[in-house]
NUTIBA-56159 format. One record per residue: residue in three letters; chain; x, y, z of N, C-alpha, C in turn. Coordinates in nm, 4 decimals, always signed. Each point is the difference from the previous one (the first is absolute). Layout:
<nodes>
type; mol; n.x; n.y; n.z; ca.x; ca.y; ca.z; c.x; c.y; c.z
ALA; A; X; Y; Z; X; Y; Z; X; Y; Z;
...
</nodes>
This chain:
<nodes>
type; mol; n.x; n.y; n.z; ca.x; ca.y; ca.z; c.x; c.y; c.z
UNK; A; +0.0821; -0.1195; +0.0000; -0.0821; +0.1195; +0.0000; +0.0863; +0.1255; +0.0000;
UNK; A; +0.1061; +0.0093; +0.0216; +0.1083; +0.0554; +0.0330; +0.0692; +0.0775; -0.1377;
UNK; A; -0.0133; -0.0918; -0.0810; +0.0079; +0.0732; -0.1437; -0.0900; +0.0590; -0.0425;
UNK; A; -0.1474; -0.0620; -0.0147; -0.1105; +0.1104; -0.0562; -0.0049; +0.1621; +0.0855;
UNK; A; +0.0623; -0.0319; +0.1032; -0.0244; +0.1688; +0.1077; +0.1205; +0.0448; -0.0455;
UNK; A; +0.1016; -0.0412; -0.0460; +0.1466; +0.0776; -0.0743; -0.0442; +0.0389; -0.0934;
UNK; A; -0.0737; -0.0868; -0.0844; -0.0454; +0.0485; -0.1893; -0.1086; +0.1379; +0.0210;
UNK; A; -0.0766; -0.0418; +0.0827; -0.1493; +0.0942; +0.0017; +0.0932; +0.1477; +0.0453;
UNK; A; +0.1267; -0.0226; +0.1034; +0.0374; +0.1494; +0.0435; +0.0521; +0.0734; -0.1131;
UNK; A; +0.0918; -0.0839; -0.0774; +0.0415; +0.0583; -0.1442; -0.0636; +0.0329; -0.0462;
UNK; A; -0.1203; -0.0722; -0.0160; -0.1323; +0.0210; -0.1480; -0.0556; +0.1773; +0.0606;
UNK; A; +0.0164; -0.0110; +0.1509; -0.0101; +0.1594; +0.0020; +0.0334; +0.0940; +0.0235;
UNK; A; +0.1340; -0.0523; +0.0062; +0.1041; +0.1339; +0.0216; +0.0238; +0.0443; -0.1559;
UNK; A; -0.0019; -0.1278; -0.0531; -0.0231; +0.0710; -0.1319; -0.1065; +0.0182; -0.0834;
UNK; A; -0.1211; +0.0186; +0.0397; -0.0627; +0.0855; -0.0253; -0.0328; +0.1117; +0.0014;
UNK; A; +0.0174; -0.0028; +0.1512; +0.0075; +0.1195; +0.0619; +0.1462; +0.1180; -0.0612;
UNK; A; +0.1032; -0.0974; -0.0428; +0.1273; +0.0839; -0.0794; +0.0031; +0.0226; -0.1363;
UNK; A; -0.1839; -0.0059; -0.0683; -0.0208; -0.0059; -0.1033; +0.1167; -0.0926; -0.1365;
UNK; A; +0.0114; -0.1188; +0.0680; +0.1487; -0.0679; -0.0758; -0.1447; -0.1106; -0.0380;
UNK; A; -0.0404; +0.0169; -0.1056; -0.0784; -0.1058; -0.0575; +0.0270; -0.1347; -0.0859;
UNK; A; +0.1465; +0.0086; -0.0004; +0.0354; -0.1070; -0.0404; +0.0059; -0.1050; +0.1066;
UNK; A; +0.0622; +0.0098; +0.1193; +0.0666; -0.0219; +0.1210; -0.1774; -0.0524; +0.0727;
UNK; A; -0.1275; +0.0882; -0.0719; -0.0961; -0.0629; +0.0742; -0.0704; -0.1405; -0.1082;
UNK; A; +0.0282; +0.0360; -0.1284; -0.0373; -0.0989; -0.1178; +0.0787; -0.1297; +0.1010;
UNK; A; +0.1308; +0.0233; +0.0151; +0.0816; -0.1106; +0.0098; -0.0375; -0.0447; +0.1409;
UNK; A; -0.0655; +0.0422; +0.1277; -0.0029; -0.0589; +0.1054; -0.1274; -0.0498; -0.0327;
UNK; A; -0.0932; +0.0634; -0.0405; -0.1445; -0.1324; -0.0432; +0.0444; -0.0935; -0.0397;
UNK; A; +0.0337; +0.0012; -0.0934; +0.0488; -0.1034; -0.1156; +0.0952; -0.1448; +0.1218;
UNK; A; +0.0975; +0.0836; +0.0484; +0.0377; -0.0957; +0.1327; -0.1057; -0.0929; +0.1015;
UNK; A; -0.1124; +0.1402; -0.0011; -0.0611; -0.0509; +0.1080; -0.0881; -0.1560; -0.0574;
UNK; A; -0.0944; +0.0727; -0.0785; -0.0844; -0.1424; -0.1289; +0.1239; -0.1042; +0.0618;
UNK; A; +0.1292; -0.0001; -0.0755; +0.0757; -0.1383; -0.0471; +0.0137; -0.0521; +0.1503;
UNK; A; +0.0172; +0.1021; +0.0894; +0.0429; -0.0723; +0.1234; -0.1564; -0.0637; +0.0673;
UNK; A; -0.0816; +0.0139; -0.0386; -0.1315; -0.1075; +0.0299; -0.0452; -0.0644; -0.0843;
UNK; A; -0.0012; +0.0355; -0.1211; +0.0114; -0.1209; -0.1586; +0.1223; -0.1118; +0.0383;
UNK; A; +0.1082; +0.0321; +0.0058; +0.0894; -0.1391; -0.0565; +0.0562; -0.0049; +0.1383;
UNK; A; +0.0643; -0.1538; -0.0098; +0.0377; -0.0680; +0.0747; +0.1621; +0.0801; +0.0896;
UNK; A; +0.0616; -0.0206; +0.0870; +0.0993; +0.0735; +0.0520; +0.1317; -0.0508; -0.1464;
UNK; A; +0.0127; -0.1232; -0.0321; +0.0807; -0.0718; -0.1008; +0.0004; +0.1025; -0.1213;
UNK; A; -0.1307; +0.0227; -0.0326; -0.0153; +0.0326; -0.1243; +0.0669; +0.1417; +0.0041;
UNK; A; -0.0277; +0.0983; +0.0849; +0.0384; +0.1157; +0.0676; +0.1504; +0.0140; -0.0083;
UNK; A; +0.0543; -0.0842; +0.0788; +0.1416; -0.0679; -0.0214; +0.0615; -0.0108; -0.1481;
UNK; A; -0.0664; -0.0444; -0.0856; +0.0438; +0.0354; -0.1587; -0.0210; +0.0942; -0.0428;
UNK; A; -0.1252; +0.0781; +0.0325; -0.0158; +0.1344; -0.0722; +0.1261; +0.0862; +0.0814;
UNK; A; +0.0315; -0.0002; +0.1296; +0.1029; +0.0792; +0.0175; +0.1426; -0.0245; -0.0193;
UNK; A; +0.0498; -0.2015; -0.0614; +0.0982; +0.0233; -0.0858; +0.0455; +0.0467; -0.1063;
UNK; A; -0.1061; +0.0197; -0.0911; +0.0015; +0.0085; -0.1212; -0.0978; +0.1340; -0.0727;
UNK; A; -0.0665; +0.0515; +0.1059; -0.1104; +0.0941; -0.0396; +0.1353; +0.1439; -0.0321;
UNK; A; +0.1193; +0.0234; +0.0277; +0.0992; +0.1066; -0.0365; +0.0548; +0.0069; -0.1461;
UNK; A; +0.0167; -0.1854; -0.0143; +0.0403; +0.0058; -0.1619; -0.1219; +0.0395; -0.1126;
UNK; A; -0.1562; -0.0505; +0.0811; -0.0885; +0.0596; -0.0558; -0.0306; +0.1554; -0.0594;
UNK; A; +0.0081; +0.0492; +0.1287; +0.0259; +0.1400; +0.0008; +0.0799; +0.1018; -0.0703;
UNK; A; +0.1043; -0.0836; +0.0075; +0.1183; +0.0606; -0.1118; -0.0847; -0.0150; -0.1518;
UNK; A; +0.0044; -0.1074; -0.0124; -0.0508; -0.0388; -0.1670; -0.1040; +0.0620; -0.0358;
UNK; A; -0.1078; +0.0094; +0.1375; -0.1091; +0.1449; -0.0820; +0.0448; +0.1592; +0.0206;
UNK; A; +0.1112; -0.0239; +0.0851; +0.0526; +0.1760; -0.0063; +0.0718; +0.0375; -0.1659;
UNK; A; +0.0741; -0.1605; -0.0358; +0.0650; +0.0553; -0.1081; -0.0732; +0.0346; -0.1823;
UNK; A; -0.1273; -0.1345; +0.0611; -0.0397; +0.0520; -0.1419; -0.0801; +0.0814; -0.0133;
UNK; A; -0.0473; +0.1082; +0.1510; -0.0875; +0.0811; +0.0293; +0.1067; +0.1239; -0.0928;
UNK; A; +0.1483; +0.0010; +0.0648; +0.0899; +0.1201; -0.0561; +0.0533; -0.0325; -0.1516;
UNK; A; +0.0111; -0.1293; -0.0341; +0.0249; +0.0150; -0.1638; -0.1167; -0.0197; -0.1081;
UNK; A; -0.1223; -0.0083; +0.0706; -0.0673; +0.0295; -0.0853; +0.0156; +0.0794; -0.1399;
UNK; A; +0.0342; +0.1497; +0.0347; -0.0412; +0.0744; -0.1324; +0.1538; -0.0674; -0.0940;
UNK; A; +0.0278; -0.1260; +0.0326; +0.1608; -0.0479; -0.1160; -0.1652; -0.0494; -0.0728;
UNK; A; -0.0890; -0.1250; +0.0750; -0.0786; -0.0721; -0.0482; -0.0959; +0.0991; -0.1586;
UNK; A; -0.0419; +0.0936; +0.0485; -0.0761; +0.0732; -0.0372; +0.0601; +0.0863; -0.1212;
UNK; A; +0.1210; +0.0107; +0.0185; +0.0388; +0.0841; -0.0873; +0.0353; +0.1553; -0.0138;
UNK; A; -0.0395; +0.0649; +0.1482; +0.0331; +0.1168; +0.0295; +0.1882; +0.0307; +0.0257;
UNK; A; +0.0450; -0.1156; +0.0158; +0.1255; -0.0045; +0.0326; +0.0690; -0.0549; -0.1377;
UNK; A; +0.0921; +0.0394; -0.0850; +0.0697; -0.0677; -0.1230; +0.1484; -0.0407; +0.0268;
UNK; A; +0.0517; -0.0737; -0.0635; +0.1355; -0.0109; +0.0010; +0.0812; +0.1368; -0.0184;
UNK; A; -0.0181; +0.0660; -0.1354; +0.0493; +0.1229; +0.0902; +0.0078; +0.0661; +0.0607;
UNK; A; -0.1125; +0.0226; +0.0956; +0.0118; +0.0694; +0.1012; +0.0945; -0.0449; +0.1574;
UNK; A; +0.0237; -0.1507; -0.0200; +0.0682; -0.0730; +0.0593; +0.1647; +0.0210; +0.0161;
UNK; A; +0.0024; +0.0627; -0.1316; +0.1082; -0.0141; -0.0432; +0.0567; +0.1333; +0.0465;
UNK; A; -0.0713; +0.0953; -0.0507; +0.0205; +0.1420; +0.0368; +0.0185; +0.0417; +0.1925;
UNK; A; -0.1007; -0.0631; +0.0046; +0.0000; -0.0259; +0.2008; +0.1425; -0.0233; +0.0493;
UNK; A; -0.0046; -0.1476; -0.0519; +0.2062; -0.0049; +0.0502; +0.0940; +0.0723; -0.0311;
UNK; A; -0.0395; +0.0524; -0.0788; +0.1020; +0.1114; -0.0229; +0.0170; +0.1237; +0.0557;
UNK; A; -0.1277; +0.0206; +0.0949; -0.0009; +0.1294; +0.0717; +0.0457; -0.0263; +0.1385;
UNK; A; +0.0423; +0.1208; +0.0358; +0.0428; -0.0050; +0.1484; -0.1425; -0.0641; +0.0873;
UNK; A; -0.0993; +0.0508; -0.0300; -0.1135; -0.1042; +0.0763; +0.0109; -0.1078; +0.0130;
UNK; A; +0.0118; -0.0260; -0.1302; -0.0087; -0.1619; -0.0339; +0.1116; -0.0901; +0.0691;
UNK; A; +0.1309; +0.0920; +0.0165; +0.1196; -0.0921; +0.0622; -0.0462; -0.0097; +0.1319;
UNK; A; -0.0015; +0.0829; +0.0579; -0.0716; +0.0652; +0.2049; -0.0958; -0.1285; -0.0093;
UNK; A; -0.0960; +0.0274; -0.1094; -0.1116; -0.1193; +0.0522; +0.0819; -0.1496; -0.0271;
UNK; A; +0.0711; -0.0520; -0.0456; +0.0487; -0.1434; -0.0363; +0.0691; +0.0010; +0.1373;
UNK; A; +0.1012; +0.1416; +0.0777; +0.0453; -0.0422; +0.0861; -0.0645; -0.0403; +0.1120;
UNK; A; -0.1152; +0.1040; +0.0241; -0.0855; -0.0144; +0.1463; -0.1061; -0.1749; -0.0569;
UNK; A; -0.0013; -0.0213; -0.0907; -0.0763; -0.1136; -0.0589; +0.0663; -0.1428; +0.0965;
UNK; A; +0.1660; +0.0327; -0.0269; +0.0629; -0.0771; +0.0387; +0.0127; +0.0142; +0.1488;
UNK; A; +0.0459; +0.1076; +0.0741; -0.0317; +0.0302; +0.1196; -0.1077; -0.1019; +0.0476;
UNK; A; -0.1319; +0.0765; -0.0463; -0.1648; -0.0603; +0.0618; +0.0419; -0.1527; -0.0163;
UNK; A; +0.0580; -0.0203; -0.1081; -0.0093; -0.1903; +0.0867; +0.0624; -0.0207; +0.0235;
UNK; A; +0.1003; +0.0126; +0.0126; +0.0872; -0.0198; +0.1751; -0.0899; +0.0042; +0.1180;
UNK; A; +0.0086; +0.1327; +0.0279; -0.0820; +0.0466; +0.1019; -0.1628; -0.0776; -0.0143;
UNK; A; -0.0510; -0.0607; -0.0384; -0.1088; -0.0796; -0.0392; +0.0063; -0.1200; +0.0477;
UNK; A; +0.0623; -0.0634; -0.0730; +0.0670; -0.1855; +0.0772; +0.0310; +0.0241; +0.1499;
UNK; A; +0.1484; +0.1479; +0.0545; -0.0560; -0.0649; +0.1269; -0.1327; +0.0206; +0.0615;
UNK; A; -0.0522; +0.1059; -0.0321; -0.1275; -0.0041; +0.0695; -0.0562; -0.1247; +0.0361;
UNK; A; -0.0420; -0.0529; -0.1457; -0.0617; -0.1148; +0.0116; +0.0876; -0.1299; +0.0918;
UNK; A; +0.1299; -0.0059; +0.0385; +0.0732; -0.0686; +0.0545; -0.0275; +0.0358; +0.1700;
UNK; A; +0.0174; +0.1217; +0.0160; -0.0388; +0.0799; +0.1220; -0.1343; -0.0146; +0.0617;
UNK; A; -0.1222; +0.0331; -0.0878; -0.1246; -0.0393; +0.0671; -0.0160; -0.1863; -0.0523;
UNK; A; +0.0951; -0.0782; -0.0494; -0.0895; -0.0913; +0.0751; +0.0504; -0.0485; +0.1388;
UNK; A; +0.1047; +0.0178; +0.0108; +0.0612; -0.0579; +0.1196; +0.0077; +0.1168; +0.1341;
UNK; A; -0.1065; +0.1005; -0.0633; -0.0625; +0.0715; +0.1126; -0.1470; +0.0671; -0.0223;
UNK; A; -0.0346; -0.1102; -0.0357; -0.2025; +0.0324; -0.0452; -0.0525; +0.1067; +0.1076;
UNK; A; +0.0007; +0.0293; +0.1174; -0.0716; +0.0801; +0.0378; +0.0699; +0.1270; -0.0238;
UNK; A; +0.0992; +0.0574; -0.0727; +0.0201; +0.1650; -0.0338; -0.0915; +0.0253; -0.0859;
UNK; A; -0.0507; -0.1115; -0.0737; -0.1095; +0.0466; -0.0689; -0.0872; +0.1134; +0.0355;
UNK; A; -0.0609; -0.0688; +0.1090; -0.0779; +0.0984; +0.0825; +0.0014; +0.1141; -0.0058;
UNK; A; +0.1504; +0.0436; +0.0627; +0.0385; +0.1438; +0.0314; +0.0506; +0.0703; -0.1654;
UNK; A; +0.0044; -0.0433; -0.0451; +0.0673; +0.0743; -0.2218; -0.2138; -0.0114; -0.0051;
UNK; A; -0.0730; -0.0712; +0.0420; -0.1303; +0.0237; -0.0772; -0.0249; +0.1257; +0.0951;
UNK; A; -0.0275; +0.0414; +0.1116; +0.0330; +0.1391; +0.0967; +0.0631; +0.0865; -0.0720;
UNK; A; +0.0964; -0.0047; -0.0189; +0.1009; +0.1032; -0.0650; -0.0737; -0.0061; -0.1393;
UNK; A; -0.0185; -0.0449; -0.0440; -0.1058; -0.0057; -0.1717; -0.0831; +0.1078; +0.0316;
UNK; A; -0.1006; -0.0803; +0.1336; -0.1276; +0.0685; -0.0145; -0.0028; +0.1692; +0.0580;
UNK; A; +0.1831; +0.0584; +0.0873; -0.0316; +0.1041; +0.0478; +0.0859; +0.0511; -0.1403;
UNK; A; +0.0824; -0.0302; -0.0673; +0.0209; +0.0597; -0.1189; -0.0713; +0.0469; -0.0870;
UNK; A; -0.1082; -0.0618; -0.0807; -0.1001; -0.0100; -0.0612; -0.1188; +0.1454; +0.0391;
UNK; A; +0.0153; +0.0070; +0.1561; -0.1054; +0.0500; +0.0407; +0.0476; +0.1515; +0.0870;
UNK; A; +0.1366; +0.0175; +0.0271; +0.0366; +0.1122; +0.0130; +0.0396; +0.0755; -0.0739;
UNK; A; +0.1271; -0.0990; -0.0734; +0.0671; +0.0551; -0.0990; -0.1031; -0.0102; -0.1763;
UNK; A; -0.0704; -0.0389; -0.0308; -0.0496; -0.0225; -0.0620; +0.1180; -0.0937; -0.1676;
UNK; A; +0.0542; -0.1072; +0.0903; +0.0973; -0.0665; -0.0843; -0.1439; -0.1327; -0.0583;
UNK; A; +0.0764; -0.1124; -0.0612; -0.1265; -0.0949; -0.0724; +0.0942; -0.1077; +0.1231;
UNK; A; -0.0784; -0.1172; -0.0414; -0.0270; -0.1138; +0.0812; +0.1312; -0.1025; -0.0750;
UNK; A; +0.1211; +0.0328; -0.0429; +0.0814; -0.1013; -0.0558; +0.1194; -0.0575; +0.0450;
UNK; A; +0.0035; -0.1246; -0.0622; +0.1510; -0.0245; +0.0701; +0.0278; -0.0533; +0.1177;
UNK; A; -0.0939; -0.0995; +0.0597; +0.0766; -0.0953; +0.1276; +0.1126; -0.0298; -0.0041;
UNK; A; -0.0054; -0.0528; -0.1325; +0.1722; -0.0790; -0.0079; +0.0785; +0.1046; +0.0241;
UNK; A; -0.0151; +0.0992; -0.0917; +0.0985; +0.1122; +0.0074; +0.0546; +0.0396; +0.1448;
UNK; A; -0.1604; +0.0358; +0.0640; +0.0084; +0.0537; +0.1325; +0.0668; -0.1505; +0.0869;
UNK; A; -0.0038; -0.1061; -0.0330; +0.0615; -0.1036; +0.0987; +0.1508; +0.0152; -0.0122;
UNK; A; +0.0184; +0.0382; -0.1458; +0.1517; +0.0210; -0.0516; +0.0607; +0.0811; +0.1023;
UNK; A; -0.0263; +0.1185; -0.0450; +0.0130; +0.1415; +0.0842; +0.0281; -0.0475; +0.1564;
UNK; A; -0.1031; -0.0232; +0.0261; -0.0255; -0.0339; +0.1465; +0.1753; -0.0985; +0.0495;
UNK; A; -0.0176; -0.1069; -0.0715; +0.1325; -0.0797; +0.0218; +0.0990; +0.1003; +0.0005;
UNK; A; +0.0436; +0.0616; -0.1314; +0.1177; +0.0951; -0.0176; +0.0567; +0.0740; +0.1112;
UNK; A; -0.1489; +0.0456; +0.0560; +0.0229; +0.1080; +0.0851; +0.0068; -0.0772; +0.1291;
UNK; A; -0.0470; -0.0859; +0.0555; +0.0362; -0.0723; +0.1225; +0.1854; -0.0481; -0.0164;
UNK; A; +0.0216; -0.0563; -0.1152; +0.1444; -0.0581; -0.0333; +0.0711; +0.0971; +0.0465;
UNK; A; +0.0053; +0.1627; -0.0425; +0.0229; +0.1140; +0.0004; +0.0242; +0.0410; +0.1508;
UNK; A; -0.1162; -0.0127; +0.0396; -0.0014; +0.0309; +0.1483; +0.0852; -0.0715; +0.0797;
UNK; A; +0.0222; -0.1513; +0.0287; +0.0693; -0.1355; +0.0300; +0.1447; +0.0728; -0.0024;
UNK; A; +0.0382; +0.0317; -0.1179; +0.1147; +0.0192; -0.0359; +0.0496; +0.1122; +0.1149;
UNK; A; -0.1049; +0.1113; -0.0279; +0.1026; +0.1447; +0.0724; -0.0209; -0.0571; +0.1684;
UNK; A; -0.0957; -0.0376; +0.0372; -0.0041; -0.0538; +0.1191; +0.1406; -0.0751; +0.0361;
UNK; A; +0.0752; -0.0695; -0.0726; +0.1103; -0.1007; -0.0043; +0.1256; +0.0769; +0.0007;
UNK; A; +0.0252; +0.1288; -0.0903; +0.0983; +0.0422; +0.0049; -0.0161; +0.0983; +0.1462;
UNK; A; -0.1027; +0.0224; +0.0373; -0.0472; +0.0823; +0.1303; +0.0631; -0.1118; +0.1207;
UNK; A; -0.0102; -0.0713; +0.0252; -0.0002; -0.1266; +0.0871; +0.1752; +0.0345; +0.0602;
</nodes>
């Protein structure tokens, strides 16, 4: 019972933090967590990230599908200082991505506190709802970070 009173507080803190994704996604939790079995739950949260990815990506390359995007314009992109910045931070973000995902699983409840930090971002700052991994990334970096000066402090 202990989880549905964790989900329901999210479902209204973020509502209440007008973060409507963050409330799509705690219903949606809530349904599965009285629809399916704890097992089944258990797979959707091994595998529900690679999901996620695969509809984030063909959500962003769409307009290649469509045709708004051409090879030359591809071409022209890399060649601009944008275009290099973005291949680098591209490369950056997955770095910083994997560990996330390395970081929250072998510490599932920061979740918690990066969906908090989502929902007061979202709702003070008026930032969007993205990037766990990222933010798990981050999060690692900056604890590693911290570890460290603490050590040469010691």
């Amino acid at each position: 019972m202990s989880t549905a009173i964790i989900l329901v507080g999210l479902l209204l803190l973020s509502y209440f933090g007008h973060n409507m994704t963050m409330v799509y996604t705690m219903v949606i939790l809530l349904v599965l967590h009285y629809l399916l079995p704890a097992k089944v739950m258990t797979y959707v949260a091994s595998h529900g990230v690679n999901w996620g990815i695969i509809l984030l990506s063909v959500a962003m390359l769409a307009p290649l599908a469509t045709g708004a995007i051409g090879f030359p314009d591809i071409v022209s992109t890399f060649k601009s200082p944008e275009g290099i910045v973005a291949i680098v931070v591209g490369i950056l973000v997955a770095i910083v991505g994997k560990s996330g995902v390395a970081f929250l699983s072998s510490d599932p409840q920061v979740v918690v506190a990066l969906t908090v930090g989502t929902i007061i971002g979202v709702f003070f700052f008026k930032g969007l709802p993205m990037g766990p991994l990222i933010a798990g990334g981050t999060t690692y970096f900056c604890l590693k970070f911290m570890h460290f000066l603490l050590d040469i402090l010691k």
